[in-house]
mmCIF file as Biopython writes it, N, C-alpha, C and O atoms, coordinates in Angstrom:
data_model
#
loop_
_atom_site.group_PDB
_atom_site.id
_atom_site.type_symbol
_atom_site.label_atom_id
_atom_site.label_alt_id
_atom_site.label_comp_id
_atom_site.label_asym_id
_atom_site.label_entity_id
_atom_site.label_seq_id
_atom_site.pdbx_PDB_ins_code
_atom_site.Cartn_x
_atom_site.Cartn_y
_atom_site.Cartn_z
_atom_site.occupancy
_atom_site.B_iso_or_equiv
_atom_site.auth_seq_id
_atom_site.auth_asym_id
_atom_site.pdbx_PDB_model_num
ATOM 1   N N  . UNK A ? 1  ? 93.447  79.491 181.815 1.0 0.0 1  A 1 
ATOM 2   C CA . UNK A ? 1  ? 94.862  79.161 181.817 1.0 0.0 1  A 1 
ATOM 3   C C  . UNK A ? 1  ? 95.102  78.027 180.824 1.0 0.0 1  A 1 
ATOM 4   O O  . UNK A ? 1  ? 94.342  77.101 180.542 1.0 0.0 1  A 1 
ATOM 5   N N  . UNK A ? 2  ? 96.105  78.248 180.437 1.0 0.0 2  A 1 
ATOM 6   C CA . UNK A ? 2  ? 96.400  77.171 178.798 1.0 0.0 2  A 1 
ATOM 7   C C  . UNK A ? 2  ? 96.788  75.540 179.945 1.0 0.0 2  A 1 
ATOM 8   O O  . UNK A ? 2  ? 97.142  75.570 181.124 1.0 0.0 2  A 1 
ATOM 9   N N  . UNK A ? 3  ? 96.626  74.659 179.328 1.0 0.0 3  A 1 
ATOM 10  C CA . UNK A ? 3  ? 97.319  73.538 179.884 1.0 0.0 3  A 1 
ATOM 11  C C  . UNK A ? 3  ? 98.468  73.365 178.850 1.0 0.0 3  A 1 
ATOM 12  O O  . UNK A ? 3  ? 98.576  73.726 177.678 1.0 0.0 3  A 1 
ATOM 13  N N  . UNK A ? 4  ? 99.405  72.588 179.815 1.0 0.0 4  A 1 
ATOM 14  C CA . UNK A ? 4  ? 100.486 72.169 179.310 1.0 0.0 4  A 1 
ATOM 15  C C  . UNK A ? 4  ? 100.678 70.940 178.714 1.0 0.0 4  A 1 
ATOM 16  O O  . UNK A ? 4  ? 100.295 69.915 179.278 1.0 0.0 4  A 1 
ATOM 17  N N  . UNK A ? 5  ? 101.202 70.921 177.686 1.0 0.0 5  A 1 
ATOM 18  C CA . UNK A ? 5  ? 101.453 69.808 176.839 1.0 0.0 5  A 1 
ATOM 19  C C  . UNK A ? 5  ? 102.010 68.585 177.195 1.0 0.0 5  A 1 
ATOM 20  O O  . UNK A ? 5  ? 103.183 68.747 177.532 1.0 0.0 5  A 1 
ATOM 21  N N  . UNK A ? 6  ? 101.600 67.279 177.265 1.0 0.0 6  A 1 
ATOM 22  C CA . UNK A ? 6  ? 102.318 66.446 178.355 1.0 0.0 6  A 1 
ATOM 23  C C  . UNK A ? 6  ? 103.253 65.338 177.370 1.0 0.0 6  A 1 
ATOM 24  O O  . UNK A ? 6  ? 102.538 64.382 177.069 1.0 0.0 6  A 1 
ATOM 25  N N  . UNK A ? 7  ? 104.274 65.251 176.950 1.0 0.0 7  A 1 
ATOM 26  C CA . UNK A ? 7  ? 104.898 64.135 176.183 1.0 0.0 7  A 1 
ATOM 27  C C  . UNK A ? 7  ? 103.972 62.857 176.022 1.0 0.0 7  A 1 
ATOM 28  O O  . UNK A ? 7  ? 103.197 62.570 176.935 1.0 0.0 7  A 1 
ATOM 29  N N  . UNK A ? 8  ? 104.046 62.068 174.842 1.0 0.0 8  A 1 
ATOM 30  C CA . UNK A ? 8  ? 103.449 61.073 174.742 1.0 0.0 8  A 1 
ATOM 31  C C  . UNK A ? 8  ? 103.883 59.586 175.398 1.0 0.0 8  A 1 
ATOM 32  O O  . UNK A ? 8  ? 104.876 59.038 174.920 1.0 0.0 8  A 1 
ATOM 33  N N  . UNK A ? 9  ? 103.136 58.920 176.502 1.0 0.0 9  A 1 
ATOM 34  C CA . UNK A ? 9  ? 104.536 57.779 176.606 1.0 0.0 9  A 1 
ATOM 35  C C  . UNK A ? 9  ? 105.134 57.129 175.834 1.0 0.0 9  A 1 
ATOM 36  O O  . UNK A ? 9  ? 104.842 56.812 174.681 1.0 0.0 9  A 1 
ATOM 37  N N  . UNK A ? 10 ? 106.433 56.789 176.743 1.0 0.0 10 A 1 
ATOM 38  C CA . UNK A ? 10 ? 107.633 56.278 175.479 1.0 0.0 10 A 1 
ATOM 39  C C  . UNK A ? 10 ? 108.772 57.354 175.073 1.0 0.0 10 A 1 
ATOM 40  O O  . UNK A ? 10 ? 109.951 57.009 174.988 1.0 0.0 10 A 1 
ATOM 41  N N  . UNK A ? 11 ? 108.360 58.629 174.838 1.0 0.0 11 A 1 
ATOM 42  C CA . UNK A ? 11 ? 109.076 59.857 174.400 1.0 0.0 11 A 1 
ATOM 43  C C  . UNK A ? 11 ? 109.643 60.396 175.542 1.0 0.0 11 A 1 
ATOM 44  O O  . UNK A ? 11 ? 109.561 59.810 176.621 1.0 0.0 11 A 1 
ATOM 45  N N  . UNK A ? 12 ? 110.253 61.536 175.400 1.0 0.0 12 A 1 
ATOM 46  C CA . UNK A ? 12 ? 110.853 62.756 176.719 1.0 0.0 12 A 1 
ATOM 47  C C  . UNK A ? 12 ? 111.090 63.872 176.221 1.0 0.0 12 A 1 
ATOM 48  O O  . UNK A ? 12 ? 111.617 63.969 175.113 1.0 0.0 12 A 1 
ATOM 49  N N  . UNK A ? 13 ? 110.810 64.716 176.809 1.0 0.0 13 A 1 
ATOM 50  C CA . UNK A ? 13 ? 111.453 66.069 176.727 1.0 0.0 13 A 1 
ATOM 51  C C  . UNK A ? 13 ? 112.852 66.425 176.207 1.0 0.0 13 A 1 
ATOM 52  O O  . UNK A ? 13 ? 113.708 65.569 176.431 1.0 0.0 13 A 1 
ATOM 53  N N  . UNK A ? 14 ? 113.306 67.699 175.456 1.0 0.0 14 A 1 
ATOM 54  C CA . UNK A ? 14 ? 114.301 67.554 175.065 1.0 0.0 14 A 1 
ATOM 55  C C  . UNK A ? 14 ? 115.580 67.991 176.197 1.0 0.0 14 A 1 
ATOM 56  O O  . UNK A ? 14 ? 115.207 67.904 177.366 1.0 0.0 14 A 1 
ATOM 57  N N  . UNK A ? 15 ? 116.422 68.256 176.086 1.0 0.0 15 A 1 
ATOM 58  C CA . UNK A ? 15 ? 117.119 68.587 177.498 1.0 0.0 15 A 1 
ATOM 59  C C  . UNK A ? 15 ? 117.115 70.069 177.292 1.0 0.0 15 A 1 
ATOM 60  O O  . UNK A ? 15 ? 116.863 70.608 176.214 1.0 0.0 15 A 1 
ATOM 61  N N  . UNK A ? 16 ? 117.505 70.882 178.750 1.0 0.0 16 A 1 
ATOM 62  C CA . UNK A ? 16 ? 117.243 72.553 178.991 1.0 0.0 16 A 1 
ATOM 63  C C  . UNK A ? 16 ? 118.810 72.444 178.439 1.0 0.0 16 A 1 
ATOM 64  O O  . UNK A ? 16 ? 119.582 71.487 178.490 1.0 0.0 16 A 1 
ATOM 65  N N  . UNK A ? 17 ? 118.987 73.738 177.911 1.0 0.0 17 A 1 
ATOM 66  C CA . UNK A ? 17 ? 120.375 73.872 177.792 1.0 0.0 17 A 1 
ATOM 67  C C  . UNK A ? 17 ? 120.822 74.706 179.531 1.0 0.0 17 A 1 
ATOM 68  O O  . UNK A ? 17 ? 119.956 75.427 180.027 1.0 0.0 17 A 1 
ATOM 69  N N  . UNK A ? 18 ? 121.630 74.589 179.989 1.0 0.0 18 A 1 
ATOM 70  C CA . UNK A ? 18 ? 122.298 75.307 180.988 1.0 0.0 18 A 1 
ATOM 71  C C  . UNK A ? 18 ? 124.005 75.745 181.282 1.0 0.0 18 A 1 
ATOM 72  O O  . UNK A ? 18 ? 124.783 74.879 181.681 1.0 0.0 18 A 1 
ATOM 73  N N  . UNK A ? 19 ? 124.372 76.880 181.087 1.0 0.0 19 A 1 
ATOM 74  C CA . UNK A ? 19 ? 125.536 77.097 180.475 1.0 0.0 19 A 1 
ATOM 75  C C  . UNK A ? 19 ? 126.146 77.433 182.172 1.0 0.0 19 A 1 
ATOM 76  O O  . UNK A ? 19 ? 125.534 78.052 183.042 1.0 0.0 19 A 1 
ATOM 77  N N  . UNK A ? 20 ? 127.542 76.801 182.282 1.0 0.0 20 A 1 
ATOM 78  C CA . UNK A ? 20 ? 127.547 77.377 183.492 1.0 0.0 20 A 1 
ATOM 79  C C  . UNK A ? 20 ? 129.398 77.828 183.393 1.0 0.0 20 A 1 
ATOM 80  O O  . UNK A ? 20 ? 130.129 77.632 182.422 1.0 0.0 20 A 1 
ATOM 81  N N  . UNK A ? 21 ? 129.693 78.326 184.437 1.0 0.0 21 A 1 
ATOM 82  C CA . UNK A ? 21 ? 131.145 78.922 184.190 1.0 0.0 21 A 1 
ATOM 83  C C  . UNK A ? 21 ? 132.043 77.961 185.548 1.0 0.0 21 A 1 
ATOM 84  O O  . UNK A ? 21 ? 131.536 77.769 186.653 1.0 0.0 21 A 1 
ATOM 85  N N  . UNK A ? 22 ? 133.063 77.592 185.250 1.0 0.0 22 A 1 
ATOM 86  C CA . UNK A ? 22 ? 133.622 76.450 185.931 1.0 0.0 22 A 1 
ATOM 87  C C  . UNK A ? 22 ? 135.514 77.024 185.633 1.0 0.0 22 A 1 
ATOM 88  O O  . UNK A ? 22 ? 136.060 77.667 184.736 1.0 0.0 22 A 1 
ATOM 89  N N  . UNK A ? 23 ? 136.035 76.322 187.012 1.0 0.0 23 A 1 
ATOM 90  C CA . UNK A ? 23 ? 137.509 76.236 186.650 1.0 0.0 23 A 1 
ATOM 91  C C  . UNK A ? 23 ? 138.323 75.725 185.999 1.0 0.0 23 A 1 
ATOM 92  O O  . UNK A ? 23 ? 138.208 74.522 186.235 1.0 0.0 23 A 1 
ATOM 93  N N  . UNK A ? 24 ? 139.396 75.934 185.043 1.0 0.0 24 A 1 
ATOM 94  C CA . UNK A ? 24 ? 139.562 75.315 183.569 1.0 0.0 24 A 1 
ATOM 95  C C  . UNK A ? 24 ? 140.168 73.943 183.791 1.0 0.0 24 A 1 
ATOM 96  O O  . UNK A ? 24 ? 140.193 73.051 182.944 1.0 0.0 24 A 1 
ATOM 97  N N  . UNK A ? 25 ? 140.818 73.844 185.447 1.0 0.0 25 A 1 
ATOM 98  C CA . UNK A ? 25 ? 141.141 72.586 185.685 1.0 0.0 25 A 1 
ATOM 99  C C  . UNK A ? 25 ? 140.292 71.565 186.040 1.0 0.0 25 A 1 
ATOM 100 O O  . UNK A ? 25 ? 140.431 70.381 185.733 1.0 0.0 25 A 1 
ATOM 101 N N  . UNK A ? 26 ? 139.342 72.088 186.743 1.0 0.0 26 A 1 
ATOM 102 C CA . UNK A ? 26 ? 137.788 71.181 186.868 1.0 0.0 26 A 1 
ATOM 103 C C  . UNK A ? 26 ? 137.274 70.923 185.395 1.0 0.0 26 A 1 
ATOM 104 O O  . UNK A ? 26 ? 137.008 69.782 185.016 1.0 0.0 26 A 1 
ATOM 105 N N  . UNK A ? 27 ? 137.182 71.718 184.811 1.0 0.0 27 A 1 
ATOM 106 C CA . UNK A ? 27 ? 136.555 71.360 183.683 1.0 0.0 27 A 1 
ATOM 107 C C  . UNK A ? 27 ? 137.611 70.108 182.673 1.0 0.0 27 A 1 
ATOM 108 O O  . UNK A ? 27 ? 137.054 69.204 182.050 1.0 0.0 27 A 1 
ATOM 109 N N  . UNK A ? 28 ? 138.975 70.260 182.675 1.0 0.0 28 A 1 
ATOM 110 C CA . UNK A ? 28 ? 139.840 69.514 181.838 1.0 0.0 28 A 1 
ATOM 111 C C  . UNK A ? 28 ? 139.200 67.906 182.606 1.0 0.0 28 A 1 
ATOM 112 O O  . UNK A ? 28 ? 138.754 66.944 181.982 1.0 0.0 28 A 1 
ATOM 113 N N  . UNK A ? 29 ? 139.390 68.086 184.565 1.0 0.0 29 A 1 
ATOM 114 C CA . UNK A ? 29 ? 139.775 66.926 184.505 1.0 0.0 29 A 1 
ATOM 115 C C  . UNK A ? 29 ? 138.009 66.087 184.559 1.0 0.0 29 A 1 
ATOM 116 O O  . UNK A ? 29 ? 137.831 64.888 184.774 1.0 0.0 29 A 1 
ATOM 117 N N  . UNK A ? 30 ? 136.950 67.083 184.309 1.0 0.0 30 A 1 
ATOM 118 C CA . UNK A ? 30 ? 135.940 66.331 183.969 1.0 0.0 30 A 1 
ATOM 119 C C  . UNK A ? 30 ? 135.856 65.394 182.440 1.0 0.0 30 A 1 
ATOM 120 O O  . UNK A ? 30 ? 135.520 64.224 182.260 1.0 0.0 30 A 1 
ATOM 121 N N  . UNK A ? 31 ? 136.439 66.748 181.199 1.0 0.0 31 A 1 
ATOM 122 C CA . UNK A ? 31 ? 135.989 65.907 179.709 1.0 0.0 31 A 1 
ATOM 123 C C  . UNK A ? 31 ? 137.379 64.394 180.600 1.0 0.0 31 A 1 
ATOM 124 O O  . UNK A ? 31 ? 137.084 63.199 180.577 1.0 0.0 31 A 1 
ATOM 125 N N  . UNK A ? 32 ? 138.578 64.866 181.174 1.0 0.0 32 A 1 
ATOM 126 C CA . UNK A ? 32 ? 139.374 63.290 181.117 1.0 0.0 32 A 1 
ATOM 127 C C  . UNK A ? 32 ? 138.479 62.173 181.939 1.0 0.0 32 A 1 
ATOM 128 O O  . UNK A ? 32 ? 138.438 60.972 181.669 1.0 0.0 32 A 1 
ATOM 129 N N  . UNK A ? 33 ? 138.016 62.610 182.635 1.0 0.0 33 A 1 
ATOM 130 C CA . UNK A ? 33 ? 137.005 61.417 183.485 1.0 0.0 33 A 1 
ATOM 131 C C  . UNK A ? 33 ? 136.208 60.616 182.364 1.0 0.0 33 A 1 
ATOM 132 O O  . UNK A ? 33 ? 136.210 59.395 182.203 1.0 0.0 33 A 1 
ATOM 133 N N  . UNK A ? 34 ? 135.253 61.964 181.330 1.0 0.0 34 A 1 
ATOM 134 C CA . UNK A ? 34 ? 134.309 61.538 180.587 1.0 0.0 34 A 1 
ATOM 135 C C  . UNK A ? 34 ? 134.829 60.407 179.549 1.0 0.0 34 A 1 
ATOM 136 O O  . UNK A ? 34 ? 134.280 59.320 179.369 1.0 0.0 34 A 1 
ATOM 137 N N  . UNK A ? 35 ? 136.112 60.926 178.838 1.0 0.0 35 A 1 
ATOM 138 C CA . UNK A ? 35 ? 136.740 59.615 177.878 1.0 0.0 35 A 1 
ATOM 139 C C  . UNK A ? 35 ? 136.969 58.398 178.722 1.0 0.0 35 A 1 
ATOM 140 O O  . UNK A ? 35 ? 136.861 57.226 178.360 1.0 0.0 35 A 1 
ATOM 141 N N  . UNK A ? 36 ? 137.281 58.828 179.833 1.0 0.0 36 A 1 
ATOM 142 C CA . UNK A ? 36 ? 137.901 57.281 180.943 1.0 0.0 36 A 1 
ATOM 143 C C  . UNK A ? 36 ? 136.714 56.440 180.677 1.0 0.0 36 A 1 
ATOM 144 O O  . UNK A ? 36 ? 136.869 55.324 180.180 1.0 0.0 36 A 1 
ATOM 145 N N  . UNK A ? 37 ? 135.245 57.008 181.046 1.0 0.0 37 A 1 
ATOM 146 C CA . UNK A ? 37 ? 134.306 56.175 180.920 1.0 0.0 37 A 1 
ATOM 147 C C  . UNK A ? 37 ? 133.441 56.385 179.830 1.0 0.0 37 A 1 
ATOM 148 O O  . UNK A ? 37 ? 132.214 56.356 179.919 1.0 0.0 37 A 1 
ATOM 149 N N  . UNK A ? 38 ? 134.026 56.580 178.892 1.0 0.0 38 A 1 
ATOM 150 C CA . UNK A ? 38 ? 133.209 56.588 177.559 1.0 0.0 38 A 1 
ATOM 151 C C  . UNK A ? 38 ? 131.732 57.236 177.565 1.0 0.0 38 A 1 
ATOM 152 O O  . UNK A ? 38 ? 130.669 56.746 177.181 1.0 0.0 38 A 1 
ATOM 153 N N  . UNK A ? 39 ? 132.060 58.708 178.218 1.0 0.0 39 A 1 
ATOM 154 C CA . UNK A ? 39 ? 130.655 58.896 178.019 1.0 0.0 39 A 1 
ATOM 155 C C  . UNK A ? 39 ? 130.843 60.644 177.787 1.0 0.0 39 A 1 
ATOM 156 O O  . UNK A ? 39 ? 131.917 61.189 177.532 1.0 0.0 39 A 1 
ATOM 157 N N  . UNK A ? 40 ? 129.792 61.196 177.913 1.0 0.0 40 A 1 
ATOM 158 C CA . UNK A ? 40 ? 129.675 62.614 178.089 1.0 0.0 40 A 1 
ATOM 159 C C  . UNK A ? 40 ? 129.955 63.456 179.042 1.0 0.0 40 A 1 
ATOM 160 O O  . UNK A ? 40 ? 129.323 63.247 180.078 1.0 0.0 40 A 1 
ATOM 161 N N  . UNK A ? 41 ? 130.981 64.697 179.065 1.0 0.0 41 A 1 
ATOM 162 C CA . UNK A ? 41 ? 130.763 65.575 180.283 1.0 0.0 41 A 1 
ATOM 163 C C  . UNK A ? 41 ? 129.491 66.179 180.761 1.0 0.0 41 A 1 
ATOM 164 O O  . UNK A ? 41 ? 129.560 66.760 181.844 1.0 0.0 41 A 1 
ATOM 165 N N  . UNK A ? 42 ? 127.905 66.140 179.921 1.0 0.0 42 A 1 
ATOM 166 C CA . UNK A ? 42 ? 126.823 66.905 180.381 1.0 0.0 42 A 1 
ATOM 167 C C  . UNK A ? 42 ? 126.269 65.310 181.193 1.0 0.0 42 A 1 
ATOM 168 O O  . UNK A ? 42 ? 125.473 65.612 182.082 1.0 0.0 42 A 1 
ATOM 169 N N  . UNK A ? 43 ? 126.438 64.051 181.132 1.0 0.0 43 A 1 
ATOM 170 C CA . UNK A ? 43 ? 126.090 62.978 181.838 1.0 0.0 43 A 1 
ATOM 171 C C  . UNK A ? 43 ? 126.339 62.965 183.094 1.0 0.0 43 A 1 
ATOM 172 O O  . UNK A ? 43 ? 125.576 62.809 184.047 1.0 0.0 43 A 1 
ATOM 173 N N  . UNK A ? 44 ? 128.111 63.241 183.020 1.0 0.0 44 A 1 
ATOM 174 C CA . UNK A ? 44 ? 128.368 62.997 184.377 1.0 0.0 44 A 1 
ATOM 175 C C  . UNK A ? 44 ? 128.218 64.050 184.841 1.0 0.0 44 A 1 
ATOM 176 O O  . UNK A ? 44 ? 128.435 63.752 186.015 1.0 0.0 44 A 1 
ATOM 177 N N  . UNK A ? 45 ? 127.913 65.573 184.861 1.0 0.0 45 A 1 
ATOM 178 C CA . UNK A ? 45 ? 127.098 66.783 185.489 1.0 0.0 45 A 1 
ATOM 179 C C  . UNK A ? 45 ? 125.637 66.345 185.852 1.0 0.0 45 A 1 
ATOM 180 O O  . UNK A ? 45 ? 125.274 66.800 186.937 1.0 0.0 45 A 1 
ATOM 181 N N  . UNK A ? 46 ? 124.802 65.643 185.263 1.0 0.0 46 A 1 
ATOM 182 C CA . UNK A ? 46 ? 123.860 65.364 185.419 1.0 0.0 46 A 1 
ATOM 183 C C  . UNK A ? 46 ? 123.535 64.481 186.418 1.0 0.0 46 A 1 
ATOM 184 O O  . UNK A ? 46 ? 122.536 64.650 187.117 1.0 0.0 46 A 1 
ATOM 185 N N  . UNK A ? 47 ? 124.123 63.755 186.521 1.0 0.0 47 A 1 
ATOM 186 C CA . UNK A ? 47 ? 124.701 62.414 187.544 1.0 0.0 47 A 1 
ATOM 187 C C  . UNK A ? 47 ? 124.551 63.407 188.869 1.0 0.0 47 A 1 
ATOM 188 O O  . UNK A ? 47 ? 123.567 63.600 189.583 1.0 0.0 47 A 1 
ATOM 189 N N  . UNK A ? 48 ? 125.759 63.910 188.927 1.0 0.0 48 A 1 
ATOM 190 C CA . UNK A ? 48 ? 126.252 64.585 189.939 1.0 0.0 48 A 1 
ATOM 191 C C  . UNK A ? 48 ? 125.117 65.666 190.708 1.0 0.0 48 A 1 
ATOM 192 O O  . UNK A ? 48 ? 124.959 65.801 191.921 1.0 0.0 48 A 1 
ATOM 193 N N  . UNK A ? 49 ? 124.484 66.286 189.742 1.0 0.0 49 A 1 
ATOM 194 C CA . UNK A ? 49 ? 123.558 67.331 189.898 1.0 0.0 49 A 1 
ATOM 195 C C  . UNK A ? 49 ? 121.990 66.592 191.148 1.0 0.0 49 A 1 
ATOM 196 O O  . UNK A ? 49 ? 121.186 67.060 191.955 1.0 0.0 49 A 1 
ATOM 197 N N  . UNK A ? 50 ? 122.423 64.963 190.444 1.0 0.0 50 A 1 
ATOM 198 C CA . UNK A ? 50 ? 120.887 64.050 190.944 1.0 0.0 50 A 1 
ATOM 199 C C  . UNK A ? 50 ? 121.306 63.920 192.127 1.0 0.0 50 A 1 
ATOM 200 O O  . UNK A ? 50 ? 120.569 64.089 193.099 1.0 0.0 50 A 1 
ATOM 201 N N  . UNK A ? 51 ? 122.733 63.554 192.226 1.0 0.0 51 A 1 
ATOM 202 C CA . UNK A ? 51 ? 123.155 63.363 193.360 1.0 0.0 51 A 1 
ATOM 203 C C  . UNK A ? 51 ? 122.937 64.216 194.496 1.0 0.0 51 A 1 
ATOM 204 O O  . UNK A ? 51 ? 122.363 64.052 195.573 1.0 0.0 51 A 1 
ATOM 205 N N  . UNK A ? 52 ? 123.774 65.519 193.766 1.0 0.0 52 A 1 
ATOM 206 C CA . UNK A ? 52 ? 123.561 66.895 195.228 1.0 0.0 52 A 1 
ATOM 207 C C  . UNK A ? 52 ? 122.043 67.152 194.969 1.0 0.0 52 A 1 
ATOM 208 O O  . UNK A ? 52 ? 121.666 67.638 196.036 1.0 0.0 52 A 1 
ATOM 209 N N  . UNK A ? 53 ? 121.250 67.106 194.353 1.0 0.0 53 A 1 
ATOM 210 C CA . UNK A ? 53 ? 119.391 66.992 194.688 1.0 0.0 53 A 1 
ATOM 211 C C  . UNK A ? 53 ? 118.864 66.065 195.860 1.0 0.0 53 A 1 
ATOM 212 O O  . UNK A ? 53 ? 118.011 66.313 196.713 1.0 0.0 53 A 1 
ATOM 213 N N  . UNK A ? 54 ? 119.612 64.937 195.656 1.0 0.0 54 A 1 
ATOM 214 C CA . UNK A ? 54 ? 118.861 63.876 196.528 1.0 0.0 54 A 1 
ATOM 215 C C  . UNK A ? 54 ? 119.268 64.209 198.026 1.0 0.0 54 A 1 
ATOM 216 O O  . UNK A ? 54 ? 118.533 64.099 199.007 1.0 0.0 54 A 1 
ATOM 217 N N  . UNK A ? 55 ? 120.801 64.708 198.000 1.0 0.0 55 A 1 
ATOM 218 C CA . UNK A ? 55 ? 121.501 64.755 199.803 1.0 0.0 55 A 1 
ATOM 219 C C  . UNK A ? 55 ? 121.032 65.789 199.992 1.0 0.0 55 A 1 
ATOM 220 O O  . UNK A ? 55 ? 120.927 65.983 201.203 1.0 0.0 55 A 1 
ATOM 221 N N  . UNK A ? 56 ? 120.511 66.971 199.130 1.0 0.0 56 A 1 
ATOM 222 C CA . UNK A ? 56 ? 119.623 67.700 199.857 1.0 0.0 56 A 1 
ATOM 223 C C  . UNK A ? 56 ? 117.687 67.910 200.060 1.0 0.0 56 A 1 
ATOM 224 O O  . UNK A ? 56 ? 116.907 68.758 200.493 1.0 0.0 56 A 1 
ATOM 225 N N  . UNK A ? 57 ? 117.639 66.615 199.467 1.0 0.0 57 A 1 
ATOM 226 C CA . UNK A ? 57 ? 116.034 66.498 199.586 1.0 0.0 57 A 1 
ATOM 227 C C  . UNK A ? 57 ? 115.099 66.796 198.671 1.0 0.0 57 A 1 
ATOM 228 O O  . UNK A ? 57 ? 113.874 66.666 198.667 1.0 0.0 57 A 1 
ATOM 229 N N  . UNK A ? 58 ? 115.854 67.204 197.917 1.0 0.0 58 A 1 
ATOM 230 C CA . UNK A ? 58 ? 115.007 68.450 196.708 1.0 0.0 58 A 1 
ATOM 231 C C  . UNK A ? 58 ? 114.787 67.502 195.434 1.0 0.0 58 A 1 
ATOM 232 O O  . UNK A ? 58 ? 114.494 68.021 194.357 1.0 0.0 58 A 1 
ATOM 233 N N  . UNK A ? 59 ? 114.938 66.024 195.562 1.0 0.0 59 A 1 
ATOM 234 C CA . UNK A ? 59 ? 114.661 65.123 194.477 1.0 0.0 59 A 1 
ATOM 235 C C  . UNK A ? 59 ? 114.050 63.901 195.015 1.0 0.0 59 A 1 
ATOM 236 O O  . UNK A ? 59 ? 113.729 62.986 194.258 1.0 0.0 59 A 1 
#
């Protein structure tokens, strides 16, 4: 079995792309959240994603 390549420390992996399909008003009022706080809509999905991982155990 091949081993897997392990990043060097210091570095990371690049991110998975994951495309997902959402309601156009959820989605508007996420990018408005994202400018509110100067950041990215895939951040605050990501955020959120750690979040519902952790309340269900799975992080």
């Amino acid at each position: 079995m091949a081993k897997k390549s392990v990043p060097a420390a210091g570095t990371s992996l690049p991110n998975k792309v994951f495309g997902v399909r959402m309601d156009p008003e959820l989605a508007k009022k996420m990018k408005i959240l994202a400018v509110k706080k100067d950041t990215q809509v895939y951040k605050l999905l990501e955020e959120a994603i750690v979040d519902f991982l952790k309340k269900h155990k799975e992080l």
